[in-house]
Each structure stands twice: as structure tokens, then as C-alpha cells.
N, C-alpha and C positions, 0 to 999 in steps of 0.2 A: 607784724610780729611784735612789736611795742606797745601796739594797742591791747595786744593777745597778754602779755606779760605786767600789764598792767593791772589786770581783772584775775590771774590766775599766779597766784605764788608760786615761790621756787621750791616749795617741800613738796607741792599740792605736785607738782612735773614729776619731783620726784619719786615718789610716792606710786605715780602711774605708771611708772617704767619697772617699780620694784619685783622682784621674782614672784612674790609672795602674791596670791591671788586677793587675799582680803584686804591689802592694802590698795591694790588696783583695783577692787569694787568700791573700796570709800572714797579714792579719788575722784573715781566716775562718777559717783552719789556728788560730788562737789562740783563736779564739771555741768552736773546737771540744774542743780541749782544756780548756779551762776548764770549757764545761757537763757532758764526760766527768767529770770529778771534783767536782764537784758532783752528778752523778746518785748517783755511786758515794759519795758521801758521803750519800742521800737528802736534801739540803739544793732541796728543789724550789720553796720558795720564792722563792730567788734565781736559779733559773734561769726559775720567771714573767718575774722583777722583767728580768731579759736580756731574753728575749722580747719582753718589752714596751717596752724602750728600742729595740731591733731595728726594731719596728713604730713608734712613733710618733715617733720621734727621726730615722728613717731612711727607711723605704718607704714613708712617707706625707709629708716632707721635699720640700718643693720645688723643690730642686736632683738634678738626674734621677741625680748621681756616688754623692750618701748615697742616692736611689733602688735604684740597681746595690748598693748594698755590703748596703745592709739584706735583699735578697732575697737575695745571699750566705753573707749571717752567717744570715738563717734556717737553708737548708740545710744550712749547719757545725752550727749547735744541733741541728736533727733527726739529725745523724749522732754529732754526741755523744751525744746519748740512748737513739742505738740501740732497744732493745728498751721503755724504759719511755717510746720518743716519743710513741704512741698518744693518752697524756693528757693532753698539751701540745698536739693536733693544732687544736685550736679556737681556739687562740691565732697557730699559724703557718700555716695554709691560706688565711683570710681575705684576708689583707695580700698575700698570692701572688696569687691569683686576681684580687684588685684590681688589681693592676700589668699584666694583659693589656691591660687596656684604655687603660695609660699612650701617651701622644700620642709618648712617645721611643717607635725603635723597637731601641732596642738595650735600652731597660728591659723591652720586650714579650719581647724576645730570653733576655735575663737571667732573667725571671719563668719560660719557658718552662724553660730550664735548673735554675731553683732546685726547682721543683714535682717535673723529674724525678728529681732525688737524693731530695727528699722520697719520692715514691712508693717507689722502690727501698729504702727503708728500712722504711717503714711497711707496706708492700705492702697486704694488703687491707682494715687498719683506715681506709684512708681512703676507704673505698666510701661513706662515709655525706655525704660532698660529689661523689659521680659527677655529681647533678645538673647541679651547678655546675659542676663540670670540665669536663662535654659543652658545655656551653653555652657555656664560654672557648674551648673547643676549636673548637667550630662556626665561632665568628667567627674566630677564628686559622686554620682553612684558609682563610679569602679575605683573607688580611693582604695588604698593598699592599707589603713586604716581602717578597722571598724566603728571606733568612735566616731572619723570625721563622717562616715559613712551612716552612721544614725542620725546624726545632728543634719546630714542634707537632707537626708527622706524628714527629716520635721520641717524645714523649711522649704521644701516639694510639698507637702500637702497642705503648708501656709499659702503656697504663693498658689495651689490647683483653687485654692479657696476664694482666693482675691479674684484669680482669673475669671473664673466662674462667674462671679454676680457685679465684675467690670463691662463697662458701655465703650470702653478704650479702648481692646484687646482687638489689634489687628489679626485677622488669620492670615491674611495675603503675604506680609511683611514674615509670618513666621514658618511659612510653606517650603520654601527654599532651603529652610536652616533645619527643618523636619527631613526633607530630602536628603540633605546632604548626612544625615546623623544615621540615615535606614540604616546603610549596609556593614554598621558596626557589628564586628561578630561577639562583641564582649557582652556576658550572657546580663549584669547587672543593667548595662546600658538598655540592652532590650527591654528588659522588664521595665526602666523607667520610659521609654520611648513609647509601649505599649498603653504604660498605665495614661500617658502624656492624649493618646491618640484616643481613649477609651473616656477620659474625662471631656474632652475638648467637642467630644461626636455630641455628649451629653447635653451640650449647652443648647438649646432651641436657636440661641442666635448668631453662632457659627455653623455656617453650612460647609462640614467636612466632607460630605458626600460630593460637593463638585470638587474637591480636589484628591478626593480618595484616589485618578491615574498616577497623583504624584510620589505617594507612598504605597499604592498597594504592592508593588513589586518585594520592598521590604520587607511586610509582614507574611509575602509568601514565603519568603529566606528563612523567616522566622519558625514554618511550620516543623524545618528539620534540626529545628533546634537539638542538644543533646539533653536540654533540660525540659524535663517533662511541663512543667509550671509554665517556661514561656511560649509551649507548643500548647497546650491549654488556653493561655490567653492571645497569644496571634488566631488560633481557630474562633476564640468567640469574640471577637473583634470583628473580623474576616465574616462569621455568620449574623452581627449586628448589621455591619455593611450592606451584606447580601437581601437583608429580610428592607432595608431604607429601598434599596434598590430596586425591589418588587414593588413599594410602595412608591414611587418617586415617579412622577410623570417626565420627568427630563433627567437623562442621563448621557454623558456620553461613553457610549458602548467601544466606541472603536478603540480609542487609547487603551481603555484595559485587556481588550479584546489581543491586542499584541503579545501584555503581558501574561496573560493567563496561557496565550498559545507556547511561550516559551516553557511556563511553567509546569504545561501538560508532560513535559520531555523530561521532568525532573528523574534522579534515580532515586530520590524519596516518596515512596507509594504511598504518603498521608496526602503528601506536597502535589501530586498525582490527580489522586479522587477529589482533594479538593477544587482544581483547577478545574478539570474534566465536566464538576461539576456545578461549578461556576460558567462555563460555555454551557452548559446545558441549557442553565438559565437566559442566557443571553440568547439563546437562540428561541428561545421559547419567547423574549420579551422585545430583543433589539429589532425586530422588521427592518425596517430601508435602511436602517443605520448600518446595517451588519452584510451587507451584499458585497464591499468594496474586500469585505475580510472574510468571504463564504471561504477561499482558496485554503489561506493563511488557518482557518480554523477546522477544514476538513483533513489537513496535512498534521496536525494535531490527533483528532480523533480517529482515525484509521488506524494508527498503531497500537492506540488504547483498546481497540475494538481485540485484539490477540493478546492484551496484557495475564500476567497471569495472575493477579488480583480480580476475583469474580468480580466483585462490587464493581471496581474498574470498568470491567467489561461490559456490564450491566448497564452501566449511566454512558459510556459509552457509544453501544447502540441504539440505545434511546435517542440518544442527541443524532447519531445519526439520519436514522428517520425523519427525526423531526427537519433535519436540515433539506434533503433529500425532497422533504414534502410541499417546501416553499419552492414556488413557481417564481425564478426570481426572470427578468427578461433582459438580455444586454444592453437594451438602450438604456437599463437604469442603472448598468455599472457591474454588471455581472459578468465577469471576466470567464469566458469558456474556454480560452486559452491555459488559463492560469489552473482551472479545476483537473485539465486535460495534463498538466503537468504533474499535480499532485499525483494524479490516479497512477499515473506511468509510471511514478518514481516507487511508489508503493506496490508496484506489480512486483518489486525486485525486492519485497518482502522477505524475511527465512518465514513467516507468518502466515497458514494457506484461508487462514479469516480475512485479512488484513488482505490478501490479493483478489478474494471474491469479493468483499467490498469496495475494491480500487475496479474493478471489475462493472459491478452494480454502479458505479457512477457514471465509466463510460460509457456505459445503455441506457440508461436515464440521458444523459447528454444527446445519447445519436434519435434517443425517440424526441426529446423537446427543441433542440437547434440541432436539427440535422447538418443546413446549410454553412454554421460557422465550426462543429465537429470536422466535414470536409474539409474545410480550409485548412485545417493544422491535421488532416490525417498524415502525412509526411512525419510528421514528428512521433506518431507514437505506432507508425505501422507496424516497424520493426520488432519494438517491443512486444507488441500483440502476438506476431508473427513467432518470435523466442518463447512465449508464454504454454504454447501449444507444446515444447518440452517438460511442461511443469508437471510433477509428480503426483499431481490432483488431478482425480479425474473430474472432479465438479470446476476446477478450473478449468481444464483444458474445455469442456462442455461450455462452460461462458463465455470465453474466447471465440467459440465456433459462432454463438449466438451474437456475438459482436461481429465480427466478421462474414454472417449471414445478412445480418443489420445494411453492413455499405456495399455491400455486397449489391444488393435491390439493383444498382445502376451498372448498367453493362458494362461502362470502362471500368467500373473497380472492380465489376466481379472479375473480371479477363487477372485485372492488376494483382487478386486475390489466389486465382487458380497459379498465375506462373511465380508470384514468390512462394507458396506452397510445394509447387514442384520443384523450385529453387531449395528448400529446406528440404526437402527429401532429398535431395540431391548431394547438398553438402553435409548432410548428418543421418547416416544410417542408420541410423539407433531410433532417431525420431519414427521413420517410416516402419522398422517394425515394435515397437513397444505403443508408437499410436497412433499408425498408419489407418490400421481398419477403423479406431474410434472414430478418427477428425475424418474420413471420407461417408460413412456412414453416418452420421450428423450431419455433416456439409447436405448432402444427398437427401436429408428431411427438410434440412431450413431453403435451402435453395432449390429442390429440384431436382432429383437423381436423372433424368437423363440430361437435363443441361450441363450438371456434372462433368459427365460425363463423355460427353462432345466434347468439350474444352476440353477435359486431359488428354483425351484422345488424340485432338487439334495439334496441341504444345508437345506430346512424346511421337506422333509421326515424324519431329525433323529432330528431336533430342539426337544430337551431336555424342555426349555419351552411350554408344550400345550397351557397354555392360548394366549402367543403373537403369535404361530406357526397359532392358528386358525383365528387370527386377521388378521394375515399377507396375509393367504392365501385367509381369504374375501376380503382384499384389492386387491389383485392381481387378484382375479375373478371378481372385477368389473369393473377394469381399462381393464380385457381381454372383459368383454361385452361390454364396451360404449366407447371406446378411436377409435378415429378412426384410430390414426397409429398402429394398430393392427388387421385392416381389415384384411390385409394376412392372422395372422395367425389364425383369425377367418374362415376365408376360408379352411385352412388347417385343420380345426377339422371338417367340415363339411364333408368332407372325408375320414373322421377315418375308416370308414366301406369298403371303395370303396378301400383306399392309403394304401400302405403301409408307407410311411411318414406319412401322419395324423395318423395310427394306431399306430408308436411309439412314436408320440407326445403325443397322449391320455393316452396313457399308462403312457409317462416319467410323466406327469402334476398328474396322476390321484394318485399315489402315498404319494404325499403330499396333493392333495385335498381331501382327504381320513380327514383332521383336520377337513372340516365343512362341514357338512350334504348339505346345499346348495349350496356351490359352487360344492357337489357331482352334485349336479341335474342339476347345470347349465351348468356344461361342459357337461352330459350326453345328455341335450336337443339340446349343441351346435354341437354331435359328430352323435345327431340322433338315438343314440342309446338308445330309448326311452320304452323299455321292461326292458332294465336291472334299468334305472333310476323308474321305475315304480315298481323291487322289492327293491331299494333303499329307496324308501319312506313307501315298507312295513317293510323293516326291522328296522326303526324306533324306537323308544323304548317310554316309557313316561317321563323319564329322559330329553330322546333329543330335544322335543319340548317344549321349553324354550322360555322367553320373548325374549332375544337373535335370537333363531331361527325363531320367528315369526317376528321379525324385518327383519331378511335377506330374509322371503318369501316376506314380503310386499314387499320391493324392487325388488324381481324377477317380481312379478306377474306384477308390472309398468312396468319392461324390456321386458314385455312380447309384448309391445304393442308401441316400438317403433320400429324403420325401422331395427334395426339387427336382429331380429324377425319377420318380416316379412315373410321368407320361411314357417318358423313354422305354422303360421295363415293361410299361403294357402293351407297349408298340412290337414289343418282342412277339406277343401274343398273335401277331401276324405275321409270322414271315417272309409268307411270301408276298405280302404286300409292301413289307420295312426290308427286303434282300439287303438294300446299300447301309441299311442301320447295320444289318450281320456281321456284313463287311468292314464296315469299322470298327466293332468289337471285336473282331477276331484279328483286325491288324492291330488290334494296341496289343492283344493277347502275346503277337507273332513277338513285338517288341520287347513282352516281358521277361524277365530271367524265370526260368522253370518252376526257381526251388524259392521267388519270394512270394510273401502273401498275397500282395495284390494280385499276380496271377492263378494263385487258387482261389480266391474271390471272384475274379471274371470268370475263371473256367467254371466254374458252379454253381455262376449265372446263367452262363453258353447252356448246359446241360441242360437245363430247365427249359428249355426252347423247346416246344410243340412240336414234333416234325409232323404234323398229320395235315397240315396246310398249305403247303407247297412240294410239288414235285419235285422229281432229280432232274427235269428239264430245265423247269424254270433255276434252279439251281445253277448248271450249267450253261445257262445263256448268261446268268447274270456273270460268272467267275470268269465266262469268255470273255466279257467286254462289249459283249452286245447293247447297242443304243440302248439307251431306255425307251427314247421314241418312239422305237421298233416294237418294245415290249406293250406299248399301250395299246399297237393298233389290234393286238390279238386278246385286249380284254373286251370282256360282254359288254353288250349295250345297258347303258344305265347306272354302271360303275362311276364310282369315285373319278374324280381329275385326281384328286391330291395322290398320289401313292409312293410312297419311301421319303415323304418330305419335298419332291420336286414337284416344281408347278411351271407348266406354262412354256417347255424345253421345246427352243426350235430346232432347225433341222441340223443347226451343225452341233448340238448338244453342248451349249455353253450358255446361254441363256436363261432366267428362270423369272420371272414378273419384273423384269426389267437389271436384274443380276448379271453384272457379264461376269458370271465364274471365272472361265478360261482368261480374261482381264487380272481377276483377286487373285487366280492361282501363280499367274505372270507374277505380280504386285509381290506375291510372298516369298516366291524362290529368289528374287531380287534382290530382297531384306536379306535371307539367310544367308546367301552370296558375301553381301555385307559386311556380315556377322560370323561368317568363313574366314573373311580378310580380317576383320579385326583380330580373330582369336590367332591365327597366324603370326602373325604382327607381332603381339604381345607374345605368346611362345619365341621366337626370335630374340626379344628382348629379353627374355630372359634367360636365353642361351650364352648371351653375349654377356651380360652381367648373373653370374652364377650364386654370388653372394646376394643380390636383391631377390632372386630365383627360389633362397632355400626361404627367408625372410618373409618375404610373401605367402608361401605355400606353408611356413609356420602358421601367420598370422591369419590364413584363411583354411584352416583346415575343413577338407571338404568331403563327405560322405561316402566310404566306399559301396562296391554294389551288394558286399552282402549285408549293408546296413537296408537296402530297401526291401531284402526281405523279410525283416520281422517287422511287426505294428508297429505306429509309432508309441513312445512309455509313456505311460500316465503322468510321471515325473515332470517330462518335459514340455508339457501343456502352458502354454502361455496366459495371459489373464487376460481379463476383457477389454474387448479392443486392440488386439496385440496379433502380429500374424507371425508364421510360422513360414518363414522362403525358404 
């Protein structure tokens, strides 16, 4: 201090501290000259000893006037010293950069001004406080102040000046302190943090691109800016970035890869498309890099795939494919676990894009690793299995086609048919809104008659009657009117002739054993029209129900379209089809007078030739006479086959290896069953008269002169949909 006050008089002190600016610029102009010859003298001691009355006598003084005059006289000292200030700088930078943060703002003002002479003088030996300088700077863009606010943007593009064409400028040292400033939301701070990252990328010898993971999350924040200007320059930052990146032979993809997949989720749809299509990119450029984050980035693009920004969806799908189309292999990190989890979570989309594509991954998975899809099928069975309620039919269609997929192997097909039947079972609605679709598909992808053995298999011992007989009239009408069921329509028409159709008939007949009509319908379809003729005698009063008269009305219609047609020309022989007669005229006997479908049969009946058969043959037939009996009295050279029966031995139960008199045992059995249940359940409802009325609310059921008119047009179901 003594040394200091040696070299600098007491007006000259004064004078620097004075209110008055021109007196504190001629100070300064004296302070400057003095350390100028004392540098030139190497007397550097007393220019410390200055230095440091400068700072504690004055910028650290708490009167704000010796504040203003000390950050002055620094300035003047650094410009006296000119070339040997360097080594003084530890002494005068401090005391500067302390003053940004002074509560005056004409000292924040002054500090701003004194730092810049400094810099100007020292130029790039003061890189080794950039830190600090950024960090005064940061705050000084959002000064409450505009003056001190103009004086730091001059000294921001002094010191972007110095940085620039410095060999000293660490980046590593300044990455951290970059990070930690991103996630300011103050709109001034942005803009200078941008202009910071925009000038720094510019330098050829800062490579910002390798650390672009540790800001890029930043200037995505930045795209939803409110101000247009800093959503402007975070996107042409962000596309400087992206074009290095194309160019750059080494990058690492995965770290940003994280953040772009966050980013994809923003509710900002600039913040959105840019992301989306930045994965685009990376998926097009990262190869091996990008396998460990196929999952993470598919769980991303799946939901953009149904955004409602076209553009969105557009770059969306794109990337999709593209990801899709890489064959990546598990030993090299390709998690099929993890993709299988995506898909699944995204079946539960409100999005029916967004589940076909979650969809379209699973079948891609089960065609390329079948054996590790297996492995985690447990985990997304269920899901599959719930999907087949979805309101699409192009989903429910995909679904079936996945589940055809695992299907291929016998234990899952079995595992496929009984939670299917389980889902029919617990959700009625499922079975008739997309009952016919999912069995009629099932029945292209897999095989309609294997189909159909298996259901048959699993509803023979179905413990519930009531759904068992529900199930199997849907299945007997989906086997009369679906056309990808021709075959095996074909195949029962040979029951009599095949030995395949006869153990198909048999497998089906088992469980159609639950409804009296789809008895009759397969028997009309098998030909085997004597045994369905003591089908309808064994009958009970029980069985012919409003219920059952609903499923005739529908036959007697099926009667009279083209899959029925053999039938109606079999008519054309009577007396060779007698037992066909017979059974048309007992569904007739069943119908009520005055509904349609009994004037529709009866004016089918009418149409019957009588010029072909006697009143004899008539008569033996309505007696009950063998039919055995009846052959021996046809001419030599005649038909075997005649009314459908083949091959009847003597006790007339037999027919190419059929024990009728067995099926017919087998059926009245079931109804027996189906007797007691319905009993049962009437009791119960006698006993509880309030569950009684509740019920019979909630199932309101058809009376009988509803089966006399057509069914309305109205009430036509849509495709794929059955009507029980």
C-alpha cells in the first residue's frame, strides 16, 4: 500500500472515486501513465502494490463511485502494461468479474466496459478465465438492464473473437459448464447459449460434434421456444449438426439416440418432426451402433406413425421400414424380448395405425426368430388373444395371421384353439360381433378341417351347456354359409362314400350332439338323411323351444340357397331320396303354420314330382320298413347309394362303418343332459324370483310369432358377425 501511495497522489485517489465521470477518466489516463513507466522501468512490484490498492481500496469499496473508478483504473493499468499485462492478469480479472454481479447497475455497466479494454489488450492470455467470463456473461444477457445488456453482447462478440483464433481454448473444460446452462428457460440466455454453440461448431479446431450428446437435449427444449428467433436458431443449429453428422465418419449414435427417443414424445409437433426425423437419419446411418436401441427407438416411432401431423407420419413410416428392413441377429445385441414388449404395449394404442404396425413387428419377429418369439410367447399371448376384440377388422385379420404364424406347431395350435374358446366363452359379444370373421380366417390360415376337429375335441366335454350349444350353432352356420369352407363342405358330403368324410362326421358329430339342429344340419350335409329323420323323432317337447325354432327358421332359408342346392335336386327323385321327404316334412311338421319359413318349405314340398314313386313305395317307406328290405326289390344294376344310405347291414344301423343307432344313443344322451340342465336352472329361478325377472330382462328372447316374419333388413349384422 505504501509503495502504491508513493507513485500515486492523494487528489489523483481522489479524483478516481469522484461522482463525476470526466474526472474518473483523467484519473485513469494518470494511472495509466504511471504503470506505463514503471513497467518500462521493470519496477513490478509497485505496480502489484497499484493493483492492489485498485482492488481493495476501490472495487471492492462500498460506495458504488470508488466501485466505478477501481474497475477504471484497472483498465488504465492493463493498458499501461500493455504487452507484459499477462502477468498481472490474476490480480486484475477477479475484482472485474466480481463487479458483474454488483446490485449498481451502472457498476455491472462499468465492469462490462473495463473487462473489454482488458480483453483488447491481453487478447488470448485471458482464455484461462473464459470459464468465468461465460458464466458473467450468461447472466449479463438476462440483466434487468438494457444498457448493461448492450455493453455484454460487445464484450460476447469480443471475447467469441478471441476464442475463435485462440490455440488455448479448452472445449473439454467448457462442456460441463455448456450442460449445466442448456436447460435455462430465460429466452435472452438462449439466444446467447445458441449464438455460444453456433460460433464454437464454426471453429475447424473444436470438435463439437463429439460432444454434441451433451447439449443436444438443450437445444431440443429450445425448439418450443415461445420466441420465434430462438426456435429459428436452435433448428438451424440442430440442422448444422445433422448435415456434420451425415458427413462424419464416427459418431456416437446411441447417447443421442436416447435423447431424440424422449424427444419424439414431445407435445410440441416442431419438437416432434424434428426428432422423428433425426431417428430417421440415424437409422439410415447408425448400423451396429443402433441395434442395442432398435426397441427404445421403435417405441418412439409407432406412435408417430398415427400422429396427426402428416409430415409426422410420413417420416415416420419411412423410418419405420427402414428399421424393419435391417436384419439385425441376437447374438449381436438385438434384444427380441424387448421389441416384443414394445409391440405389445402399443397394441393398447386408441390408434388402429399405431396397432397394425405394432402388429407388423410381431410377424416380422415370428418369420425371423421364430425360436426366441416362442420363448416370451407367454408374455404377450394374452394380449394377442384381447386384440381379436378390437374394432378393426384389418386388426383383428393380423392378429389371426399371427396367431396362425405359432400356430404351425401342434402344442400351440391346441394352446390357440382352447384360449379362443376360452374368449368366446368369457365374452359374448366377442363370439358374435367376430366370431364368424376369426373362425373363417383361422380356417384359411390353418386349415378348416383341423379347425375344426379341435373345436369340436374341446366343446364335446365343455362343462358349460348353455355357451357349448351356442358355440356350436355358431360353428354350424359359419360351416353352412362361409364360402372358405367349401372343402369341407364337400368332404361331409361324402361321409357315406369317404372314409375321411366319415371321420369327420363322426369327430364334428360329437359335440353337435349340443343343438338338436346343427344335428340335422350336418346330417343333411353328410346325406345321411334316415338317421337325421330319426333325429327329429327323437325329439322331445322339452326340445322344441323358441330357441329351436329360431335355428329351424334359419335352416329352412339355408335350405334354399346354392349350398343346398344338391339337396333340392335330390328332390327330383323321390322315390329314390323317400328318407330326404321325410325329413323335410318333419321340420315342416315342427313349424308353426302361420311362419314364413313354413311357407317356404311347404312350397318347396309342392314342387316335388309325384310321377316317380308309387303309393307303395310311399307306404312302406312311412311304415318303417327296412330299407334293407327296400333294396332287395330294386332291379339289377341300380345304384348302391339311394336316399343317402350306404352299405346298411342287417340290423339297419350301420352305414360304411357309421354306427347310427351308437350317434343316435350319443345324442339323446346330450339332450338328456341338456334336459337336466335347463331344469336346474328353471328351479333356480323359482327359488330366486328377483334374479328370475333380471335375467329374463336381460335376455330377452324371441317369441314365436317373431319366427314368423323374415328376418329385417335392419338387423343384419356386418361382416364377420353372426346372428344366434
Amino acid at each position: 500500500m505504501a509503495d502504491a501511495l508513493n507513485v500515486i497522489s492523494t487528489s489523483l485517489l481522489r479524483n478516481l472515486s469522484d461522482k463525476l465521470y470526466e474526472k474518473r477518466k483523467n484519473a485513469a489516463l494518470e494511472i495509466e501513465g504511471i504503470v506505463r513507466q514503471l513497467a518500462a522501468a521493470g519496477d513490478h512490484d509497485k505496480i502489484t502494490a497499484v493493483i492492489n490498492l485498485l482492488t481493495t481500496e476501490f472495487t471492492y469499496s462500498p460506495q458504488a463511485n470508488h466501485r466505478k473508478g477501481g474497475l477504471i483504473g484497472l483498465a488504465a493499468a492493463t493498458v499501461g502494461l500493455s504487452t507484459e499485462a499477462a502477468q498481472h492478469l490474476e490480480q486484475i480479472v477477479p475484482p472485474v468479474l466480481n463487479s458483474f454481479s454488483d446490485q449498481d447497475s451502472r457498476v455491472r455497466y462499468y465492469a462490462c466496459e473495463a473487462l473489454y479494454n482488458i480483453a483488447k489488450v491481453v487478447r488470448g492470455d485471458f482464455i484461462i478465465f473464459f470459464n468465468q467470463i461465460f458464466d458473467a456473461l450468461c447472466k449479463l444477457s438476462a440483466d434487468s438492464d438494457a444498457n448493461v445488456q448492450s455493453a455484454a453482447h460487445l464484450l460476447d462478440r469480443l471475447v467469441k473473437d478471441i476464442v475463435t483464433e485462440s490455440d488455448q481454448f479448452s472445449i473439454e473444460e467448457f462442456i460441463p459448464l455448456l450442460r449445466e446452462r442448456m436447460n435455462v428457460l430465460n429466452p435472452f440466455v438462449r439466444q446467447f447459449l445458441v449464438g455460444w454453440i453456433t460460433v464454437l461448431d464454426s471453429v475447424p479446431d473444436i470438435d463439437m460434434l463429439g460432444f454434441l450428446p451433451d447439449f443436444l437435449d438443450g437445444l431440443f427444449n429450445m425448439l418450443s421456444d415461445s420466441s420465434h428467433e430462438i426456435r429459428q436458431q436452435a433448428d438451424s443449429a440442430l440442422s448444422e449438426f445433422l448435415q456434420e453428422i451425415k458427413n462424419s465418419p464416427s459418431v456416437d449414435y446411441g447417447r443421442m439416440a436416447e435423447i431424440l427417443v424422449q424427444r419424439a414424445d414431445s407435445p410440441d409437433e416442431f419438437t416432434r418432426l424434428t426428432a422423428i426425423t433425426w431417428i430417421n437419419e440415424f437409422v439410415k446411418l447408425g448400423g451396429d451402433q443402433l441395434v442395442p436401441y432398435y426397441a427404445d427407438i421403435l417405441g418412439a416411432i409407432l406412435p408417430c406413425i398415427s400422429d396427426k401431423e402428416e409430415k409426422i407420419r410420413v417420416v415416420a413410416r419411412e423410418t419405420n421400414e427402414e428399421l424393419r428392413a435391417i436384419k439385425a441377429d441376437p447374438a449381436e445385441g438385438f434384444d427380441v424380448e424387448a421389441i416384443l414388449s414394445i409391440a405389445r404395449r402399443q397394441l393398447s394404442s386408441e390408434w388402429e395405425a399405431t396397432r397394425i404396425e405394432a402388429l407388423q413387428w410381431i410377424s416380422t419377429l415370428l418369420n425371423r426368430h421364430r425360436p426366441e418369439v416362442l420363448c416370451y410367447l407367454n408374455d404377450i399371448f394374452d394380449t394377442l388373444l384381447k386384440a381379436l376384440s378390437d374394432k378393426s377388422d384389418e386388426v383383428v385379420l393380423l392378429v389371426l395371421e399371427i396367431h396362425a404364424c405359432i400356430a404351425k406347431d401342434q402344442l400351440h395350435f391346441r394352446q390357440l384353439v382352447v384360449f379362443l374358446v376360452h374368449n368366446f366363452r368369457v365374452d359374448n359379444t366377442l363370439l358374435e360381433k367376430r366370431g364368424a370373421l376369426i373362425i373363417r380366417r383361422l380356417c384359411v390360415l390353418l386349415d378348416a378341417e383341423r379347425v375344426y376337429r379341435e373345436l369340436s375335441m374341446i366343446l364335446e366335454g365343455e362343462a358349460d351347456l348353455d355357451f357349448a350349444s351356442t358355440m356350436v350353432q355358431a360353428l354350424n352356420l359359419i360351416l353352412l354359409t362361409s364360402s372358405e369352407l367349401a372343402g369341407l363342405r364337400d368332404l361331409l358330403k361324402q361321409s357315406l362314400t369317404n372314409a375321411t368324410g366319415k371321420d369327420l362326421f363322426v369327430s364334428l358329430y360329437a359335440s353337435w350332439c349340443h343343438s338338436p339342429m346343427a344335428i340335422i344340419s350336418l346330417c343333411l350335409l353328410a346325406q345321411a338323411y334316415q338317421h337325421a329323420s330319426a333325429v327329429i323323432r327323437s325329439l322331445g317337447e322339452e326340445d322344441i323351444n323358441v330357441k329351436f325354432l329360431v335355428q329351424l327358421d334359419k335352416l329352412i332359408r339355408l335350405l334354399e340357397t346354392p349350398i343346398f342346392a344338391y339337396l333340392r335336386l335330390q328332390l327330383l327323385d323321390p322315390g329314390r331320396y323317400t328318407w330326404l321327404l321325410k325329413v323335410l316334412y318333419g321340420l315342416l311338421m315342427l313349424l308353426p303354420q302361420q311362419s314364413a319359413a313354413f311357407k317356404i318349405l311347404r312350397t318347396r314340398l309342392k314342387t316335388v314330382p309325384p310321377y316317380s314313386f308309387s303309393g307303395e313305395q310311399i307306404r312302406r317307406t312311412s311304415s318303417g320298413t327296412p330299407y334293407s328290405q327296400r333294396l332287395q326289390h330294386m332291379p339289377s344294376g341300380s345304384q348302391i347309394m339311394v336316399d343317402g344310405d350306404l352299405g346298411q347291414d342287417s340290423s339297419g344301423s350301420l352305414h360304411n362303418g357309421i354306427n347310427f343307432a351308437a350317434r343316435l344313443q350319443q345324442f339323446e344322451q346330450m339332450q338328456r343332459q341338456h334336459r337336466l340342465h335347463a331344469k336346474l336352472q328353471s328351479q333356480k329361478h323359482r327359488n330366486n324370483p328377483t334374479s328370475s325377472k333380471e335375467q329374463q330382462k336381460s335376455e330377452e328372447q324371441p317369441s314365436a310369432s317373431d319366427i314368423s316374419r323374415p328376418p329385417s333388413r335392419t338387423s343384419r349384422r356386418g361382416p364377420g358377425q353372426l346372428q344366434l
